[in-house]
mmCIF file of the N, C-alpha and C atoms, coordinates in Angstrom:
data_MODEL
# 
_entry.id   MODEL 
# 
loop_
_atom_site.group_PDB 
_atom_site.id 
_atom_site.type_symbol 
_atom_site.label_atom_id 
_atom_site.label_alt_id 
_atom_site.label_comp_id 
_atom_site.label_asym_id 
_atom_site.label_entity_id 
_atom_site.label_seq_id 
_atom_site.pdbx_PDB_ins_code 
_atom_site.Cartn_x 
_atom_site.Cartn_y 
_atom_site.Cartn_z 
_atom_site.occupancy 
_atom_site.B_iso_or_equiv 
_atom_site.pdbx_formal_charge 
_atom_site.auth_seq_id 
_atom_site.auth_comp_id 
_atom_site.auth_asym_id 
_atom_site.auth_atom_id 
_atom_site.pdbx_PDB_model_num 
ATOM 1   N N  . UNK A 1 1  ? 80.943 42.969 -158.926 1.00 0.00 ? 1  UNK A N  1 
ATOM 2   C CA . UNK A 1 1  ? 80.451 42.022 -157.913 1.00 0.00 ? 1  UNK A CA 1 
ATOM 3   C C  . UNK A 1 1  ? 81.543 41.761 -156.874 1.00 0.00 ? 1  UNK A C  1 
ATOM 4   N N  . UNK A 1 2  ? 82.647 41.707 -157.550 1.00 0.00 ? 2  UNK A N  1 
ATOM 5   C CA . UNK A 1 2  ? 83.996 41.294 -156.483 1.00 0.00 ? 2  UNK A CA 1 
ATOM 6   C C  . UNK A 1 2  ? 84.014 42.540 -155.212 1.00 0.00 ? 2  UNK A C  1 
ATOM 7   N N  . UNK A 1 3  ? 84.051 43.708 -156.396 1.00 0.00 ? 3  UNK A N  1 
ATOM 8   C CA . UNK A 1 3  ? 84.080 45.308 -155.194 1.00 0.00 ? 3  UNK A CA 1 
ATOM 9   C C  . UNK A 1 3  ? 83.071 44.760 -154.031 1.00 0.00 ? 3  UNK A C  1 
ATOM 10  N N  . UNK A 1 4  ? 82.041 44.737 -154.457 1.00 0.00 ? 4  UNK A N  1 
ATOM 11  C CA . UNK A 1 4  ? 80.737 44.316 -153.763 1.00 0.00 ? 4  UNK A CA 1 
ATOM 12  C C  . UNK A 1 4  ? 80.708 43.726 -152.402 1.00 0.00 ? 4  UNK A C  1 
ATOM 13  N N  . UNK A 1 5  ? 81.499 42.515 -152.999 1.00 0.00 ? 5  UNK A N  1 
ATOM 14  C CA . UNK A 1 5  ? 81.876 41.366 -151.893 1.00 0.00 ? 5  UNK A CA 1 
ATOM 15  C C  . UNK A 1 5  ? 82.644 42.175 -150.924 1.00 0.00 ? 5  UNK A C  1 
ATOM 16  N N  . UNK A 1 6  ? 83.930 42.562 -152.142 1.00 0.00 ? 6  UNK A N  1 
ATOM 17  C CA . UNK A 1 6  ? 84.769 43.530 -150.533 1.00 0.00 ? 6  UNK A CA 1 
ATOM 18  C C  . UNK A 1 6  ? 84.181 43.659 -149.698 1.00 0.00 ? 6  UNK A C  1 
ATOM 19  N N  . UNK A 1 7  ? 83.427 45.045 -150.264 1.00 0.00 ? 7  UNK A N  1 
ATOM 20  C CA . UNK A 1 7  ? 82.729 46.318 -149.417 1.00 0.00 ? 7  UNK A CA 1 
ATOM 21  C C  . UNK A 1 7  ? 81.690 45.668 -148.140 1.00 0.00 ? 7  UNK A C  1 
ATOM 22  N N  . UNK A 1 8  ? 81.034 44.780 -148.086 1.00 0.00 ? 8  UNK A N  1 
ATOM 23  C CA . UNK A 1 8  ? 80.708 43.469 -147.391 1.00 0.00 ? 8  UNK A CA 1 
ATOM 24  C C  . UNK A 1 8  ? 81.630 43.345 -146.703 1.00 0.00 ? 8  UNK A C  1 
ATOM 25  N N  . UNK A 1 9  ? 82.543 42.744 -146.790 1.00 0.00 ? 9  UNK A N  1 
ATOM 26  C CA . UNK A 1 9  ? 83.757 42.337 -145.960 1.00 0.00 ? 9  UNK A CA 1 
ATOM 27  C C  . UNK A 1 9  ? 84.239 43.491 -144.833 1.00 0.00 ? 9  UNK A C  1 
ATOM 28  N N  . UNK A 1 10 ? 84.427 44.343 -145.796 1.00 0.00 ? 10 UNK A N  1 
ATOM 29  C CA . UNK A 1 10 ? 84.742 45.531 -144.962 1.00 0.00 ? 10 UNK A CA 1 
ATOM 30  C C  . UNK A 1 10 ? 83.925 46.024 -144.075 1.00 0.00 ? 10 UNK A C  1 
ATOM 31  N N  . UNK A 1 11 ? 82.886 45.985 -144.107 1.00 0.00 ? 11 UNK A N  1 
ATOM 32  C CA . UNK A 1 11 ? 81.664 46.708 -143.387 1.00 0.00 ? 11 UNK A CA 1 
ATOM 33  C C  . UNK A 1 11 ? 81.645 45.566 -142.110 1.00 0.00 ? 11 UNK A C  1 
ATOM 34  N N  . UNK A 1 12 ? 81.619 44.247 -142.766 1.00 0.00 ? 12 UNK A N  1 
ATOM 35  C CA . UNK A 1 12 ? 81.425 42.952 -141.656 1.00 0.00 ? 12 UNK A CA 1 
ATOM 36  C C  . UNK A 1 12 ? 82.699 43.437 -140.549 1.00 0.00 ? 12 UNK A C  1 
ATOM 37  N N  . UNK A 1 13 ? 84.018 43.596 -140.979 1.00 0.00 ? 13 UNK A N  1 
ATOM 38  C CA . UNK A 1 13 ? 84.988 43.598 -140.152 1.00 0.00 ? 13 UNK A CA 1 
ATOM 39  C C  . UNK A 1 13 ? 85.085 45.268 -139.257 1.00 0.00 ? 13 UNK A C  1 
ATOM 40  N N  . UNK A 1 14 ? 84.655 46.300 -139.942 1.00 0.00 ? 14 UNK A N  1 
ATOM 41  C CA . UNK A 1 14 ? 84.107 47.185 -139.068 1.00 0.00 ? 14 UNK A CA 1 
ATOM 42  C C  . UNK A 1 14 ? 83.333 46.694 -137.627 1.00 0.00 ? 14 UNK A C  1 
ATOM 43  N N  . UNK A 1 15 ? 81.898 46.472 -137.860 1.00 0.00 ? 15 UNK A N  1 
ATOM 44  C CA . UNK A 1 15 ? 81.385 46.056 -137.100 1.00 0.00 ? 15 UNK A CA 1 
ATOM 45  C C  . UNK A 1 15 ? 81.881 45.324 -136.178 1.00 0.00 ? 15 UNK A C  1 
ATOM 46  N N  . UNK A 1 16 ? 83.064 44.180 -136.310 1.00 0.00 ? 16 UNK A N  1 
ATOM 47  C CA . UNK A 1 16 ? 83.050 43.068 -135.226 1.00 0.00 ? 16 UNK A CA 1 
ATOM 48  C C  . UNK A 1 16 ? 84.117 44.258 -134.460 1.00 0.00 ? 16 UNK A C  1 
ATOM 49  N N  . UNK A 1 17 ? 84.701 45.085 -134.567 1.00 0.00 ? 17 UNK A N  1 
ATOM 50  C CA . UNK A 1 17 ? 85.327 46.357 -134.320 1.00 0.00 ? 17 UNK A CA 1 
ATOM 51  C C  . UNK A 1 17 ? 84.836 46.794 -133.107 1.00 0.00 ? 17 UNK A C  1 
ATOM 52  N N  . UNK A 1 18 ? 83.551 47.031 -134.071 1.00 0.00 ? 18 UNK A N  1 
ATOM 53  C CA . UNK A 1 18 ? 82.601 48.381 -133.108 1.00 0.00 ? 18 UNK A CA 1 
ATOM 54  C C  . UNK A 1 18 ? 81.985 47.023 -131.736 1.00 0.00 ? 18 UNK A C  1 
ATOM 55  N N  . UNK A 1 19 ? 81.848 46.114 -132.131 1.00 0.00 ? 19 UNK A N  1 
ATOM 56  C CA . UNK A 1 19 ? 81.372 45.256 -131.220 1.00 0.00 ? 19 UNK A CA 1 
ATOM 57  C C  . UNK A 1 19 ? 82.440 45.420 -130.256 1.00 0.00 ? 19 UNK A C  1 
ATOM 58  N N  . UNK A 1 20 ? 83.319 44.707 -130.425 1.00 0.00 ? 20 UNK A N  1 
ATOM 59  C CA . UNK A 1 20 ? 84.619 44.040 -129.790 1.00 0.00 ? 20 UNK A CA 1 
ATOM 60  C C  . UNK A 1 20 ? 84.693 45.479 -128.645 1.00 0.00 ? 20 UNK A C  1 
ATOM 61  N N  . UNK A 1 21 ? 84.443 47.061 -128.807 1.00 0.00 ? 21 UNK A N  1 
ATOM 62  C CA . UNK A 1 21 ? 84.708 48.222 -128.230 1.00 0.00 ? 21 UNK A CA 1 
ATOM 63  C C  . UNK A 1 21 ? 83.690 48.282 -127.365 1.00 0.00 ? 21 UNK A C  1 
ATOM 64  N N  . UNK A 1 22 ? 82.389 48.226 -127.904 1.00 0.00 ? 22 UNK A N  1 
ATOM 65  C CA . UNK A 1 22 ? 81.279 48.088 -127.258 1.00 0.00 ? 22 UNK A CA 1 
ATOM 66  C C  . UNK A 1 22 ? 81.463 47.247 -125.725 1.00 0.00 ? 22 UNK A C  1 
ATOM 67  N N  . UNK A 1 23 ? 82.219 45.801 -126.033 1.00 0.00 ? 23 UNK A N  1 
ATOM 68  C CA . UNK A 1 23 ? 81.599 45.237 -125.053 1.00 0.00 ? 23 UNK A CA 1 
ATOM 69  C C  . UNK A 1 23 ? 83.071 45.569 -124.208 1.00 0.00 ? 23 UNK A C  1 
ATOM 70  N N  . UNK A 1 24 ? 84.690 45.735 -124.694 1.00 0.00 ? 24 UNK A N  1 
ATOM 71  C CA . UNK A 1 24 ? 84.951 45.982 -123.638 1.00 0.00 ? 24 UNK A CA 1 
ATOM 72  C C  . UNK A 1 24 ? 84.601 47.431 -122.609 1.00 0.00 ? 24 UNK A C  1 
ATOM 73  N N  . UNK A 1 25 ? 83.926 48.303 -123.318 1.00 0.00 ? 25 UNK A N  1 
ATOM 74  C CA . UNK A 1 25 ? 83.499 49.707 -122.677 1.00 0.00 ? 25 UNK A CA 1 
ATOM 75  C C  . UNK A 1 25 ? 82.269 48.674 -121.385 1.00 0.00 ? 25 UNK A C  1 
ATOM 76  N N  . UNK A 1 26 ? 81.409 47.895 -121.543 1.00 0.00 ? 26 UNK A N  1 
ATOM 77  C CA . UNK A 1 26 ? 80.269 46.953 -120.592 1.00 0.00 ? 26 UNK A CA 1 
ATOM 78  C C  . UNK A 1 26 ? 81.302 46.602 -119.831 1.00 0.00 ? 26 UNK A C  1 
ATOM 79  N N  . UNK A 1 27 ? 82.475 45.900 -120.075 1.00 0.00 ? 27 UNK A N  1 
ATOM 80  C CA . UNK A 1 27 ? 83.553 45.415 -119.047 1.00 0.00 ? 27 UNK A CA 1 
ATOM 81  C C  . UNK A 1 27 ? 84.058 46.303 -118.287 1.00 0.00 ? 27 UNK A C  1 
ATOM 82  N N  . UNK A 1 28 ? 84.251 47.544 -118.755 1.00 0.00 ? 28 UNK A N  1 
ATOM 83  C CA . UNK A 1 28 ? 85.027 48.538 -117.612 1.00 0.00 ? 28 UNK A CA 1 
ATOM 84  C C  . UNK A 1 28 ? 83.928 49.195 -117.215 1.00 0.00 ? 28 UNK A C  1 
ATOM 85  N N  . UNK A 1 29 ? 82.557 48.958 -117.225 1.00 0.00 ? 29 UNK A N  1 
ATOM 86  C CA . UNK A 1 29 ? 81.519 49.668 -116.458 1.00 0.00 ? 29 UNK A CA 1 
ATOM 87  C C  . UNK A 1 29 ? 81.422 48.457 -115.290 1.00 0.00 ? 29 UNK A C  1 
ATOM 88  N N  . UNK A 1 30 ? 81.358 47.519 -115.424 1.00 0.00 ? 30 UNK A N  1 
ATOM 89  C CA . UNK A 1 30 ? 81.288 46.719 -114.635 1.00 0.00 ? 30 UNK A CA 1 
ATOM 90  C C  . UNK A 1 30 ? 82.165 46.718 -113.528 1.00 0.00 ? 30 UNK A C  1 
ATOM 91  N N  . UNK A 1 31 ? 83.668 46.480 -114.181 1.00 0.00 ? 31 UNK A N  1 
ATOM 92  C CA . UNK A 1 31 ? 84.505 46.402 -113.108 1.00 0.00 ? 31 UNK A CA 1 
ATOM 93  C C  . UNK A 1 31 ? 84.980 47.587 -112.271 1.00 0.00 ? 31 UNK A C  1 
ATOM 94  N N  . UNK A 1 32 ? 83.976 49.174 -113.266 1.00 0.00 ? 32 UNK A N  1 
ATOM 95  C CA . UNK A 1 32 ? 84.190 50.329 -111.798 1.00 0.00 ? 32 UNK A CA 1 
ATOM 96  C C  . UNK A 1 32 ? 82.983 50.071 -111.429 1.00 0.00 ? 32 UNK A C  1 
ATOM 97  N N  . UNK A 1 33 ? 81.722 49.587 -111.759 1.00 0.00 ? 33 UNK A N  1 
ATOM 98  C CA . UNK A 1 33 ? 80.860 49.565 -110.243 1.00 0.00 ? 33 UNK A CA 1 
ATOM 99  C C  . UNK A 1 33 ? 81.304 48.335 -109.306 1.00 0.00 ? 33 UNK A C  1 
ATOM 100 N N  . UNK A 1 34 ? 82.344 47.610 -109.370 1.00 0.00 ? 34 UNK A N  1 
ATOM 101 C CA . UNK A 1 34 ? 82.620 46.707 -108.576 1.00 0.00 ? 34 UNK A CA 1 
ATOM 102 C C  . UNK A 1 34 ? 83.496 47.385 -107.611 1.00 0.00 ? 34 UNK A C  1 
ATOM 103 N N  . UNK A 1 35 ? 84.378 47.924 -108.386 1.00 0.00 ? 35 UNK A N  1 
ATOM 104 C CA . UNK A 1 35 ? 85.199 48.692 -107.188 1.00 0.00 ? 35 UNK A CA 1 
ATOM 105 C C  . UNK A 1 35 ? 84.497 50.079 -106.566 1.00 0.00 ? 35 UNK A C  1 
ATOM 106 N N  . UNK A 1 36 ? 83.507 50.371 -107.134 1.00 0.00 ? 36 UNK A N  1 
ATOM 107 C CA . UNK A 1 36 ? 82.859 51.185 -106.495 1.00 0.00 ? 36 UNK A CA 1 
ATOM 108 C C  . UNK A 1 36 ? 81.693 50.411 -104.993 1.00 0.00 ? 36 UNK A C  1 
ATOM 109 N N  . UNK A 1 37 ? 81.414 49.685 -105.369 1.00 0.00 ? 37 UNK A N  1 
ATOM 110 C CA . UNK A 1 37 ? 80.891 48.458 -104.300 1.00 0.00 ? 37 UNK A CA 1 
ATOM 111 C C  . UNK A 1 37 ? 82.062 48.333 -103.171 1.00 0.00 ? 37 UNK A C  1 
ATOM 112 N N  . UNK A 1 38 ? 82.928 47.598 -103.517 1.00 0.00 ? 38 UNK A N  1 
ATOM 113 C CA . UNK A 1 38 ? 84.320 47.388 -102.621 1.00 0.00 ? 38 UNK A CA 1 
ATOM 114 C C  . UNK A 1 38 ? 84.516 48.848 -101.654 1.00 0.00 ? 38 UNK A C  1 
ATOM 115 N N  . UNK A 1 39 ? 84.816 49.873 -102.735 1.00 0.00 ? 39 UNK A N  1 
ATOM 116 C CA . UNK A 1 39 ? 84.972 51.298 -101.314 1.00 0.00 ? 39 UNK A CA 1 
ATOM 117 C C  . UNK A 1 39 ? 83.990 51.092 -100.550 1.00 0.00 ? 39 UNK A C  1 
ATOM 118 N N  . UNK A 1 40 ? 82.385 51.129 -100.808 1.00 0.00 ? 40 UNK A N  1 
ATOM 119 C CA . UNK A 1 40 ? 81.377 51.769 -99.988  1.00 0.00 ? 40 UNK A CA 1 
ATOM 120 C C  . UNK A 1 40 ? 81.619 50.743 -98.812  1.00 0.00 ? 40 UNK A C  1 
ATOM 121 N N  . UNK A 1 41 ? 81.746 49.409 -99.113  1.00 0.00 ? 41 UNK A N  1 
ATOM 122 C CA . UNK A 1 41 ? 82.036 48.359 -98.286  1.00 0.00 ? 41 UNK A CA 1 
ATOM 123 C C  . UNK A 1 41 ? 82.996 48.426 -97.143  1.00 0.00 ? 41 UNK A C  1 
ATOM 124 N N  . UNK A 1 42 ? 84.388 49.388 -97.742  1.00 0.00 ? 42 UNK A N  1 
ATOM 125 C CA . UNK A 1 42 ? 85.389 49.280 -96.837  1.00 0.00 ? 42 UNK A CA 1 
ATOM 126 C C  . UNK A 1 42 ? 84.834 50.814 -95.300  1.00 0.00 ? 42 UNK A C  1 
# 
C-alpha cells in the first residue's frame, strides 16, 4: 500500500512537470506572436 501511495506521488509530481512545460511552451507562443505583431507594425 505504501509502494502504492508512492507510485501516486510520483505520477502526481510528473504531471505538475508536464503541466508546468506545457504552459510555459503557451507563454513563448504568445510572446512570439507578440513580437511577431510588433514587426508587422514597425
Amino acid at each position: 500500500v505504501i509502494l502504492e501511495v508512492a507510485n501516486v506521488a510520483e505520477i502526481v509530481e510528473v504531471a505538475e512537470v508536464v503541466k508546468v512545460v506545457e504552459v510555459t511552451k503557451v507563454v513563448k507562443v504568445v510572446e512570439a506572436v507578440k513580437v511577431v505583431e510588433i514587426v508587422e507594425n514597425i
